[in-house]
Structure formats: structure tokens, C-alpha cells
MARDREN-642347 format. One record per atom (N, C-alpha, C): atom name; x, z, y; residue number from 1. Coordinates in pm, whole numbers. Each point is the difference from the previous one (the first is absolute). Layout:
<pts>
CA; X; Z; Y; NUM
...
</pts>
This chain:
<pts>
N; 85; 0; -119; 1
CA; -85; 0; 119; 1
C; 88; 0; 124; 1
N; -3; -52; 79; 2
CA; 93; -68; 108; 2
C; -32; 141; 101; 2
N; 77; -28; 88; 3
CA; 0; 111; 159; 3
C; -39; -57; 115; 3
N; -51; 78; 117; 4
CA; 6; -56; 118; 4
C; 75; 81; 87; 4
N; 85; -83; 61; 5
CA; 128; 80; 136; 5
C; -70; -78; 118; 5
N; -38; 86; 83; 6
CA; -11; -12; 121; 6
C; 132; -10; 96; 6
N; 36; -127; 79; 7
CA; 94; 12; 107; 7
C; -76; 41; 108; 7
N; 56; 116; 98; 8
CA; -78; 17; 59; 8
C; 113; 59; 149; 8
N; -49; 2; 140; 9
CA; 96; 76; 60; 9
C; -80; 40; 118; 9
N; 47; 130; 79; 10
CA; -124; 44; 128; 10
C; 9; -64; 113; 10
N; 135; -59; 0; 11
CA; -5; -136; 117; 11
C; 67; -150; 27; 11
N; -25; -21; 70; 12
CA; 26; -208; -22; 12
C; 167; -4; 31; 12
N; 20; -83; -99; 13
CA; 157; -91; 59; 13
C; 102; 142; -67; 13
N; -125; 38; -145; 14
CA; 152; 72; -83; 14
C; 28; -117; -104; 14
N; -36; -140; -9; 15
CA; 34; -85; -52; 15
C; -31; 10; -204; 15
N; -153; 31; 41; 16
CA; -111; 79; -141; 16
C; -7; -182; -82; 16
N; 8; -77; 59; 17
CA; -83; -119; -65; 17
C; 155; -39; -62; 17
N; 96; -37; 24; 18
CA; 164; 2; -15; 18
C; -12; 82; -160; 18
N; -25; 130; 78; 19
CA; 14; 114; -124; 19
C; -26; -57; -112; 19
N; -156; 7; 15; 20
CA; -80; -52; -134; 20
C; 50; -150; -97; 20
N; -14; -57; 116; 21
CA; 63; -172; -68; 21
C; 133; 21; -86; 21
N; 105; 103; 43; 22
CA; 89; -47; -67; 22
C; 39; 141; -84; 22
N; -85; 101; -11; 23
CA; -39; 40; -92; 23
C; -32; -56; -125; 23
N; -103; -24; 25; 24
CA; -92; -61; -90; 24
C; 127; -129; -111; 24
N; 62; -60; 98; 25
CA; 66; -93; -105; 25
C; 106; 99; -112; 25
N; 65; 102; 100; 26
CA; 79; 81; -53; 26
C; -92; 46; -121; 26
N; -67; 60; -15; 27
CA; -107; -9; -112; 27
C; -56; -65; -100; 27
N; 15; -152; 31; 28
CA; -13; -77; -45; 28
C; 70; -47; -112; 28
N; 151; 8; 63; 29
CA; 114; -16; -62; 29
C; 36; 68; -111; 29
N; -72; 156; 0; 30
CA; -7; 87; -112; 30
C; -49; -51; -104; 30
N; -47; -81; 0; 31
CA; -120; -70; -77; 31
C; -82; 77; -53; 31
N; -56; 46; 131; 32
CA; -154; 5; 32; 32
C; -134; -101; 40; 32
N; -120; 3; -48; 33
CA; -118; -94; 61; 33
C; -15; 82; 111; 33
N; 33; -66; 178; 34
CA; -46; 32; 109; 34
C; -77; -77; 77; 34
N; -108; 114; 97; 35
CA; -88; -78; 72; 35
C; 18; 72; 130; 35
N; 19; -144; 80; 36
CA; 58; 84; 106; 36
C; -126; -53; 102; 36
N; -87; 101; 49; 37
CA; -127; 29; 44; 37
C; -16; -9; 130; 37
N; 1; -60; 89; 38
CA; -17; -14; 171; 38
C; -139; 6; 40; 38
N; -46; 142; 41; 39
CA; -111; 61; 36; 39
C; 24; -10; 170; 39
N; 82; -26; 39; 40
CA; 7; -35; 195; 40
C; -113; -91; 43; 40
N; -112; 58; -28; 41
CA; -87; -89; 68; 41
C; 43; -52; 123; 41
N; -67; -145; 24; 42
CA; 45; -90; 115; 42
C; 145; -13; 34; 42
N; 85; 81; -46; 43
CA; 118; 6; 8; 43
C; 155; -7; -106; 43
N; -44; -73; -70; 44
CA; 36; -29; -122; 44
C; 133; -82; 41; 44
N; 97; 46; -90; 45
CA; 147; -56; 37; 45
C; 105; -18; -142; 45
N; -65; 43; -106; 46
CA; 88; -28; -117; 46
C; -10; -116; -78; 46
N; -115; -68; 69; 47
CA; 41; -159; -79; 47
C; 81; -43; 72; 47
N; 55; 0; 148; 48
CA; 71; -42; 105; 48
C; 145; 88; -82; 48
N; 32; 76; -47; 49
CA; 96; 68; -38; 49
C; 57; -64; -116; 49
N; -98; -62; -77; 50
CA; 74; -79; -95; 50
C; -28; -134; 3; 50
N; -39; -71; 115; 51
CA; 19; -112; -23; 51
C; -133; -64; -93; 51
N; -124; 51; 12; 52
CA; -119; -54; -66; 52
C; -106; -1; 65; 52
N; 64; -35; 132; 53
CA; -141; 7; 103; 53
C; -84; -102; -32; 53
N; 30; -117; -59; 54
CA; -39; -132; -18; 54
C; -89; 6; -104; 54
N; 16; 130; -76; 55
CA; -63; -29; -123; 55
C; -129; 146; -68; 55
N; -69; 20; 117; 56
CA; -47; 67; 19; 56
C; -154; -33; -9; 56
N; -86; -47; -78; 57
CA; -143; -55; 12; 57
C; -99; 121; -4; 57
N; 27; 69; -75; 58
CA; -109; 127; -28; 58
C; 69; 137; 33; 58
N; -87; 83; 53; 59
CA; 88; 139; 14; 59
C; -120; 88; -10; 59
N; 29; 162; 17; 60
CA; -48; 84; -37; 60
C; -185; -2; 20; 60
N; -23; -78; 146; 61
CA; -136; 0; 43; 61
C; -61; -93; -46; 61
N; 70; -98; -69; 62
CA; -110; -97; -79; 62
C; -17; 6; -127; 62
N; 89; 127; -66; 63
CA; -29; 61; -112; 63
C; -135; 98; 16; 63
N; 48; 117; 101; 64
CA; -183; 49; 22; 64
C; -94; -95; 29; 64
N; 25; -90; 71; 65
CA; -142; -71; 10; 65
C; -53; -72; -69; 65
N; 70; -29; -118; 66
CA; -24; -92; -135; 66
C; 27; -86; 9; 66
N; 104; -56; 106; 67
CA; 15; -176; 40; 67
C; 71; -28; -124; 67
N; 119; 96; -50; 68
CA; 94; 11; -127; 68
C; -16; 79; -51; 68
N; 35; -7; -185; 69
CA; 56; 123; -43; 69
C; 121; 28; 22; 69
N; 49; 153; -54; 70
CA; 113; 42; 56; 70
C; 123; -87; -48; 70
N; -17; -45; -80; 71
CA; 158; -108; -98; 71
C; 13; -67; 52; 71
N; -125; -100; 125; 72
CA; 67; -67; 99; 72
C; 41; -6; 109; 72
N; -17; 153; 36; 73
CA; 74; 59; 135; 73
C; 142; 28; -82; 73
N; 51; 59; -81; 74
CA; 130; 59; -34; 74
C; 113; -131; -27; 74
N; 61; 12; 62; 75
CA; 115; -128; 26; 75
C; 151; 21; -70; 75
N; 74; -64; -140; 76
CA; 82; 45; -23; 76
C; 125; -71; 77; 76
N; 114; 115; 50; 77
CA; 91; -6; 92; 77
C; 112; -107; -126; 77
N; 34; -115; 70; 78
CA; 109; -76; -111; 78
C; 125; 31; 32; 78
N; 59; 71; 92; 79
CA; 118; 32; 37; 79
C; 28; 170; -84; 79
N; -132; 27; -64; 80
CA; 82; 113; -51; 80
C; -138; 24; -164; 80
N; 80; 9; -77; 81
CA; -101; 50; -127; 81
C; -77; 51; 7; 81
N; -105; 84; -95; 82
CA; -75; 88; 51; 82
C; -94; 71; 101; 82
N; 40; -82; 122; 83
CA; -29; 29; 102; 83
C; -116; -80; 74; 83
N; -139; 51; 48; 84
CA; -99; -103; 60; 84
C; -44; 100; 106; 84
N; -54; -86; 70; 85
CA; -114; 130; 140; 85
C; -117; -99; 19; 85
N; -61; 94; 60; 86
CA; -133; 39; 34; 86
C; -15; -2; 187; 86
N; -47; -95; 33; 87
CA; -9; -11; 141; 87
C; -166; 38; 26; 87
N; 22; 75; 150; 88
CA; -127; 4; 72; 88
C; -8; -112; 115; 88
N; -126; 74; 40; 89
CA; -32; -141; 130; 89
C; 73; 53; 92; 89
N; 42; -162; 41; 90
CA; 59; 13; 125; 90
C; -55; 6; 153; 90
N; -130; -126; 0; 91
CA; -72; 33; 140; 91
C; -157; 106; -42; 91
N; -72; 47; -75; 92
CA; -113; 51; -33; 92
C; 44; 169; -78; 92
N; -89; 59; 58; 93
CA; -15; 126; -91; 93
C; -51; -17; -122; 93
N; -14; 111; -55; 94
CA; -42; 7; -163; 94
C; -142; 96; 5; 94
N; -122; -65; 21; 95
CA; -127; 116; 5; 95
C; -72; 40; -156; 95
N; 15; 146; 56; 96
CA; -101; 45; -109; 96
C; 125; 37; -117; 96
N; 80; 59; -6; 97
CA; 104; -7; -71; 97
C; 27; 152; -21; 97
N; -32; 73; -87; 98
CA; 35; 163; 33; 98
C; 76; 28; -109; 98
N; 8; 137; -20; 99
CA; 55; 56; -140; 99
C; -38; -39; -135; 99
N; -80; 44; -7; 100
CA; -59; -97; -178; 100
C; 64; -159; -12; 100
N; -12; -119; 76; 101
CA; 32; -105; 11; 101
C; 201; -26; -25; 101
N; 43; 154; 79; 102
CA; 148; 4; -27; 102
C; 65; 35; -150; 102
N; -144; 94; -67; 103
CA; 83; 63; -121; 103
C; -13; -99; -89; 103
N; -120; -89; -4; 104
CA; -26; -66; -77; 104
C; 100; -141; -12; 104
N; 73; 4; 143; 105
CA; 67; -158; 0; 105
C; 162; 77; -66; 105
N; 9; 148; 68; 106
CA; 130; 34; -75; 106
C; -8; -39; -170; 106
N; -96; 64; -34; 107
CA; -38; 12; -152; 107
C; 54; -130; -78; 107
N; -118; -95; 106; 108
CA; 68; -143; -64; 108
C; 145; -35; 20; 108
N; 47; 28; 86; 109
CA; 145; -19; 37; 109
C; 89; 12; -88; 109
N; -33; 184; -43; 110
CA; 123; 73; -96; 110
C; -27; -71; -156; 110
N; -142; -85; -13; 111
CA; 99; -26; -133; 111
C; 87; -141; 3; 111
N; -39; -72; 107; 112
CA; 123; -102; -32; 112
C; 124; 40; 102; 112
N; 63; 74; 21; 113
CA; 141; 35; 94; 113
C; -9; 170; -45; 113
N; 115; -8; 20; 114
CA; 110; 122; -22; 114
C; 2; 92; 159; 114
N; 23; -92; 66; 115
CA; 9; 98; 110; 115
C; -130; -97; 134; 115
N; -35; 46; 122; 116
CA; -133; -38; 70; 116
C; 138; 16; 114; 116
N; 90; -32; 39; 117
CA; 50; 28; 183; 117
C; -82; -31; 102; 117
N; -101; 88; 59; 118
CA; -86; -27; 63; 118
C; 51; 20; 145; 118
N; 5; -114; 98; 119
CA; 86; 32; 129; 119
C; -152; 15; 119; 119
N; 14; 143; 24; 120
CA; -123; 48; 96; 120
C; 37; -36; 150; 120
N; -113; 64; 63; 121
CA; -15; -79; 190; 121
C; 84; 124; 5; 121
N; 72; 1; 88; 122
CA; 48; 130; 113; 122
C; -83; 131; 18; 122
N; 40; 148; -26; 123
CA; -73; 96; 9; 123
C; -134; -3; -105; 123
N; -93; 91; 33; 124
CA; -90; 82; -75; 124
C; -143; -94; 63; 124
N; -15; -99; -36; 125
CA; -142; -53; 15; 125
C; -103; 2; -97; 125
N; -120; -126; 25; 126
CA; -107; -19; -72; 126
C; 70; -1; -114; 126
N; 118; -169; 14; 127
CA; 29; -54; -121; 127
C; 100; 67; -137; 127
N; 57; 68; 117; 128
CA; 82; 134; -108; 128
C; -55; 67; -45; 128
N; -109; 79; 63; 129
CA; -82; 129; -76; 129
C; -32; -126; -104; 129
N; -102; -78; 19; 130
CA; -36; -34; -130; 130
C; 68; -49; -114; 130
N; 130; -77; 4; 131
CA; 68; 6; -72; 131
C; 53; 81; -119; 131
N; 19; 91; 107; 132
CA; 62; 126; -43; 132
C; -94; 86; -60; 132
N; -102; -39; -8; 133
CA; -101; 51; -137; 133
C; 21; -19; -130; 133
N; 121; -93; -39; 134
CA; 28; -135; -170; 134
C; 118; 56; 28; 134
N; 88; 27; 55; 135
CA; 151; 60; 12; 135
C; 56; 94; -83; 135
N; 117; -28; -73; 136
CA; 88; 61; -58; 136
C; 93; 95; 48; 136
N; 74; -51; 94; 137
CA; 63; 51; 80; 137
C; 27; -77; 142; 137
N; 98; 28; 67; 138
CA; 71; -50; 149; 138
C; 150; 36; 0; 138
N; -8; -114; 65; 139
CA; 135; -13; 58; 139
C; 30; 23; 164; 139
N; 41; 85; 80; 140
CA; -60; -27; 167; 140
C; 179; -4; 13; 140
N; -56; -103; 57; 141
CA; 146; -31; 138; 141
C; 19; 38; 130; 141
N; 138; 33; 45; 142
CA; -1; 20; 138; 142
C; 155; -18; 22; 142
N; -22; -2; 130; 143
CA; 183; -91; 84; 143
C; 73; 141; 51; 143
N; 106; 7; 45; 144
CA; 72; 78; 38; 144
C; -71; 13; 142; 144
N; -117; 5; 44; 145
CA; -59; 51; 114; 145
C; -89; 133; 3; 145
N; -10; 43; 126; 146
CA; -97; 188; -8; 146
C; -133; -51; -14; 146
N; -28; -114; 20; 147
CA; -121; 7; 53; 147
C; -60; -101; -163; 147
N; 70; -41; -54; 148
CA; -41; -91; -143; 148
C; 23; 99; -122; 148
N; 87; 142; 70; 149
CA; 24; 102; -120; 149
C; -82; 98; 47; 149
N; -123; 39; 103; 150
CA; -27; 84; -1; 150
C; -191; -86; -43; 150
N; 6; -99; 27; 151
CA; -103; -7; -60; 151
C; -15; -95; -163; 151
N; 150; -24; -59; 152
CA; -28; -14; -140; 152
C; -42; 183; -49; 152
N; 70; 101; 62; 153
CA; -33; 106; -11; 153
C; -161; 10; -28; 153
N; -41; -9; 133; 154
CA; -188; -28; -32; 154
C; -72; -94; -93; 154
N; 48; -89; -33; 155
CA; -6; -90; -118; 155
C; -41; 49; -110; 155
N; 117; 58; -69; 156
CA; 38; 87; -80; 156
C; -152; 106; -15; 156
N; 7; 105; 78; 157
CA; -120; 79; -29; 157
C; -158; -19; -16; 157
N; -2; -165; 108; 158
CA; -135; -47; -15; 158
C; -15; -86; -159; 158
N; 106; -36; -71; 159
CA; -7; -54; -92; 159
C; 2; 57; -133; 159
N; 59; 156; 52; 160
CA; -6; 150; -112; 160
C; -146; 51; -6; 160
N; -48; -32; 118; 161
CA; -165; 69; 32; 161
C; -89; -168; -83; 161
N; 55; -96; 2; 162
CA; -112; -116; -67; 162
C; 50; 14; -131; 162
N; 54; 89; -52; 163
CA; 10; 25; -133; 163
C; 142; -38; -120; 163
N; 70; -99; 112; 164
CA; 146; -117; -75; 164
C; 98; 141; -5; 164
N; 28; 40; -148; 165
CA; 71; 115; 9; 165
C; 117; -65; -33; 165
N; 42; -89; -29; 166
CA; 151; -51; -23; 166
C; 12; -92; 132; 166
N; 110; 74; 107; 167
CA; 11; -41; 38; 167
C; 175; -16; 53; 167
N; 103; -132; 43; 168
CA; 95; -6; 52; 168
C; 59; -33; 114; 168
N; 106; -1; 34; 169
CA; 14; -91; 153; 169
C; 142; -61; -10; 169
N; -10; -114; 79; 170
CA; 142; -65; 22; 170
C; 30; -39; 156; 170
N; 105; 28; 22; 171
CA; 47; -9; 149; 171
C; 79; -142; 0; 171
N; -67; -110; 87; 172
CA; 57; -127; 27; 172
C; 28; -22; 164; 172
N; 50; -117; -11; 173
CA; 93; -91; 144; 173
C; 88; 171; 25; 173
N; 79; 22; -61; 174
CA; 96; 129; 26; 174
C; 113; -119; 68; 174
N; 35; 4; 133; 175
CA; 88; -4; 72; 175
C; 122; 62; -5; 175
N; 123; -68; -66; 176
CA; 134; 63; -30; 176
C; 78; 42; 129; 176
N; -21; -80; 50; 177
CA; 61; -26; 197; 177
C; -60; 208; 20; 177
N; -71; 11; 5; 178
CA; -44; 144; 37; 178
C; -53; 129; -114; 178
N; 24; -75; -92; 179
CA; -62; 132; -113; 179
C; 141; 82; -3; 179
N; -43; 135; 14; 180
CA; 145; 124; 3; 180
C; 0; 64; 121; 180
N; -40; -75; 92; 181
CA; 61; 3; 101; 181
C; -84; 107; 101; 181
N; -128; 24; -9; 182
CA; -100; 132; 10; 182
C; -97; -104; 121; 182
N; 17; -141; 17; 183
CA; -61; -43; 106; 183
C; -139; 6; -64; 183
N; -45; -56; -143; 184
CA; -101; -16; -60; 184
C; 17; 101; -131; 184
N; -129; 3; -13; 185
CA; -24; 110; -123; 185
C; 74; -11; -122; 185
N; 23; 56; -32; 186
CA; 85; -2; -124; 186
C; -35; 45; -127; 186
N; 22; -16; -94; 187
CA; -71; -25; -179; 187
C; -14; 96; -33; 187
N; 74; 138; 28; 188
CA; -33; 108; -42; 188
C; -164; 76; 101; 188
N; -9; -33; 141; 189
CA; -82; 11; 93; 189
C; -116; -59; -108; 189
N; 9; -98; 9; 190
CA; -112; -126; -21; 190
C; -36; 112; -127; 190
N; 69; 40; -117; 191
CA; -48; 4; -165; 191
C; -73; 156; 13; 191
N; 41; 69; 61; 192
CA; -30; 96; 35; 192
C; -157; 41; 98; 192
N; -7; -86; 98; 193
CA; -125; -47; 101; 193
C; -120; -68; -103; 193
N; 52; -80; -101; 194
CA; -105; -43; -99; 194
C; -5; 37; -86; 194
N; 96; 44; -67; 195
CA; -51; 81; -101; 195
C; -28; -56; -141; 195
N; -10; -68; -2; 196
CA; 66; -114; -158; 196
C; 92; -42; -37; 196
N; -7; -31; -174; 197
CA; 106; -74; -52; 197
C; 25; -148; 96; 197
N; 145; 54; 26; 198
CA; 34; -163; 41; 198
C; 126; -55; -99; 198
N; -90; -158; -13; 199
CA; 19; -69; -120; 199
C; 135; -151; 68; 199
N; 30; 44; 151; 200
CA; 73; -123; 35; 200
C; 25; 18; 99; 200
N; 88; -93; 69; 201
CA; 2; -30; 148; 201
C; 54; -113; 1; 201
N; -9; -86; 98; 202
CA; 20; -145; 13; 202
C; 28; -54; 157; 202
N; 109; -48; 32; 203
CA; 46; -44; 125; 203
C; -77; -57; 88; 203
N; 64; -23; 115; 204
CA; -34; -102; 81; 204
C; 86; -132; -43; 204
N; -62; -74; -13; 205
CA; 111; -171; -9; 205
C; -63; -132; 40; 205
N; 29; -91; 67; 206
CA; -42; -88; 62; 206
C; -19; -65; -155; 206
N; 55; -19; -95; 207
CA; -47; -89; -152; 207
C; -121; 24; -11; 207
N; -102; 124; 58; 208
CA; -92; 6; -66; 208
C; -84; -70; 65; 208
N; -3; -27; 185; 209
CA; -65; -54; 99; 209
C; -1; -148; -63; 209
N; 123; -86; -10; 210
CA; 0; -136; -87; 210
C; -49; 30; -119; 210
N; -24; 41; -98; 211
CA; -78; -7; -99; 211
C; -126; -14; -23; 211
N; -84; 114; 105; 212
CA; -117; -18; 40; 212
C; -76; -113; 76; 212
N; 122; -81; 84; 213
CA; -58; -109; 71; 213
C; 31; -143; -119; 213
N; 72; 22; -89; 214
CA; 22; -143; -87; 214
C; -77; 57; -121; 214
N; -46; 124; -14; 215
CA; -124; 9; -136; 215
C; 119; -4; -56; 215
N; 99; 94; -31; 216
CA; 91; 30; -133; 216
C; 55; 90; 13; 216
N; -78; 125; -46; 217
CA; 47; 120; 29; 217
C; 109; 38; -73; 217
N; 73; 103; 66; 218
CA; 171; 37; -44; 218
C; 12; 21; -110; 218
N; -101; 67; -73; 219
CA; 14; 28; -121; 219
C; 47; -87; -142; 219
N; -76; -123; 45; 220
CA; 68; -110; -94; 220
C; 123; -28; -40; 220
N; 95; 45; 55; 221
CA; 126; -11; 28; 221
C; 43; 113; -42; 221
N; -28; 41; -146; 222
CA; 74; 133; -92; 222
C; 151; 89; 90; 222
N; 96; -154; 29; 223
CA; 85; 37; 28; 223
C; 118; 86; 142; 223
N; -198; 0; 80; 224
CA; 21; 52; 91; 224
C; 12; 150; 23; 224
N; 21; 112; 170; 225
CA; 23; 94; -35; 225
C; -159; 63; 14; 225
N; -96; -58; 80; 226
CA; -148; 4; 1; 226
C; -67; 3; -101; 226
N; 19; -103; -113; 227
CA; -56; 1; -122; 227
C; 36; 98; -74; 227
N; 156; 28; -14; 228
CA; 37; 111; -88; 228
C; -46; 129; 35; 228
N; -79; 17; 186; 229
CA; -84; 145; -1; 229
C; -100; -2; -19; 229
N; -149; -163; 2; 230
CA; -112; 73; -49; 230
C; -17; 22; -147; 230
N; 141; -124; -77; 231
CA; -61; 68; -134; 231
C; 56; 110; -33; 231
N; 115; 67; 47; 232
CA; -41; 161; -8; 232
C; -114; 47; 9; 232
N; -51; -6; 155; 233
CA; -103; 69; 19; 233
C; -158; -14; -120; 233
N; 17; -122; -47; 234
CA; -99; -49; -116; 234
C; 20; 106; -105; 234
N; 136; -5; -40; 235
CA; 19; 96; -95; 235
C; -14; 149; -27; 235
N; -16; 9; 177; 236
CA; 4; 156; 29; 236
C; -166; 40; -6; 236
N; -85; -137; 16; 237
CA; -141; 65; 13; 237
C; -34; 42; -101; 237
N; -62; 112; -23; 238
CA; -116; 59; -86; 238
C; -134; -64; -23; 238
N; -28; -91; -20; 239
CA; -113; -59; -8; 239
C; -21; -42; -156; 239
</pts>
């Protein structure tokens, strides 16, 4: 029976959609069945992340509305095994869509994939609470900033109070130029302020900005030093 990981973080531009995408391949690579889940209503950016914007006909809202079934929204990724996602709409909301409708699509989910990487909107909304009704666990991200570590902090407890008791965090875009140095928060600050297992940390690097704009995320490239930390971090999850 497969899992669902929520990517999730309490504020914008901790680089959550990055996370997930190349997660998820790192995962992949395990040889695992992954579905890597883009719930960003209207704001959807992980087919743009790998390079399958083109190939996108059905997504999550024309599965509720019966336009499709779900096998022809789920798209398998050819640049990496195992690996397919699940797109939402990009210009339309999703109506009428609550909790029951989520457990039931997890349900279907977990038996064909191993793992669900579900990449959520920013903070504690509609689309998260409901989500986060079918949830296994989380993953919450946050940057070497006070203000992205004090409210993954709040994250954290609103997502202990919706019930996700496994929960982790990973600190990304860590800036080498200034980490040590007491200008920005620092890893022991940060682990301590949140209060979870942390399963990673991951740089700042301009490879990842080109990757995202040519749809070939870093990870493909085993032999890099990016790839060699999320599939740590893959390895490190509990899921």
C-alpha cells in the first residue's frame, strides 16, 4: 500500500516545487512507483519543471468532473522510470471537492505507486487542509530566513493539530557565501525553532535555476553534488 508525502512550506520562494520534482526522481531511482501530485491550483509549475508542459491534456479537474478517468490524467515521466504525475488545473478551480473525494482518490492512488509526492500551495489553506485529510506524513521546508523559519514553525503545529503525525523538515537555497557567519539563521537555530527530524539540506546553485527553465531537473545527472543530496535525503525519509 503506497504513502502520501506532502511537500509543503509556510512561505513562498523556499523553492517547495524544486523540492518535490527532484525528490520525487531521487525516489524514483530507488526503484520506487512515484506520483508526483501538483495540487497548486491555478498555479501549477511541475510540468514546466520537467519539461511536459506540452503534454498535458487531462488533469486533476477533469478527472472530478468525469471529462476523464484517472489513468488518463496520470502521465508517465520518460526521462526517469517509475516515475509519473498528476497535474491540476491551471486556469479554473476544482468545485465541490472536499475530504471524502481526497481519501478516496488517495486510496486509488496507493495501490498503483509506492510513494504519492504531493507538492501543496504555500501555507495552511482550503487546499491543504483538505488534502491533508489522505496524508501520511510531511515534509515542510524552509530557507535560512526568520521569517520562513518562524512560520514553517507554525506550519508544523497547524499540521500536528490536522492530525499528520509524521512529520519532517528540510532547509533549502542555504547560501554558502553567508551560512556561519551569524548574518542568517543558522541550522542549529532553524532545528531547534522547528522542532523536527531534519532529513537534508540543499544549497543555493544557479544549476538548479537552468534546470527548471530547460525542464531537466538536476537530479538526472546521478553524478552531480545536488543529486547525490536529494537521494540521501530519499533515503533518509521515513515513509
Amino acid at each position: 500500500m503506497g504513502k502520501v508525502l506532502l511537500i509543503c512550506s509556510g512561505s513562498g520562494g523556499a523553492g517547495k516545487t524544486t523540492f518535490a520534482v527532484n525528490l520525487s526522481i531521487a525516489l524514483a531511482k530507488q526503484g520506487k512507483r512515484v506520483l508526483l501530485f501538483d495540487i497548486n491550483v491555478g498555479r501549477r509549475n511541475v510540468d514546466i519543471y520537467l519539461g511536459m508542459e506540452d503534454r498535458i491534456l487531462f488533469d486533476l479537474g477533469d478527472v472530478i468532473s468525469g471529462l476523464c478517468k484517472l489513468d488518463k490524467a496520470i502521465i508517465p515521466y520518460d526521462l526517469c522510470d517509475g516515475l509519473s504525475i498528476l497535474a491540476c488545473p491551471q486556469y479554473r478551480e476544482i468545485e465541490g471537492f472536499g475530504a471524502g473525494h481526497v481519501k478516496a482518490l488517495f486510496e486509488a492512488l496507493r495501490q498503483r505507486f509506492d510513494v504519492i509526492v504531493t507538492d501543496c500551495p504555500v501555507s495552511i489553506g482550503t487546499t491543504l487542509r483538505v488534502f491533508s485529510s489522505g496524508a501520511d506524513s510531511a515534509l515542510l521546508l524552509t530557507v535560512p530566513d526568520h521569517t520562513s523559519v518562524r512560520n514553517a514553525e507554525a506550519l508544523n503545529e497547524k499540521l500536528a493539530a490536522l492530525g499528520i503525525e509524521k512529520r519532517f523538515f528540510a532547509i533549502n537555497r542555504i547560501d554558502k557565501q553567508y551560512s556561519g557567519t551569524g548574518s542568517i539563521p543558522g541550522i542549529n537555530y532553524i532545528a531547534r525553532t522547528v522542532q523536527l527530524p531534519l532529513v537534508g539540506m540543499v544549497s543555493e546553485d544557479p544549476a538548479i535555476h537552468i534546470a527548471n527553465n530547460s525542464g531537466m531537473p538536476v537530479v538526472l545527472d546521478s553524478s552531480t553534488d545536488m543529486a547525490m543530496r536529494f537521494e540521501a535525503i530519499a533515503q533518509r525519509l521515513d515513509i
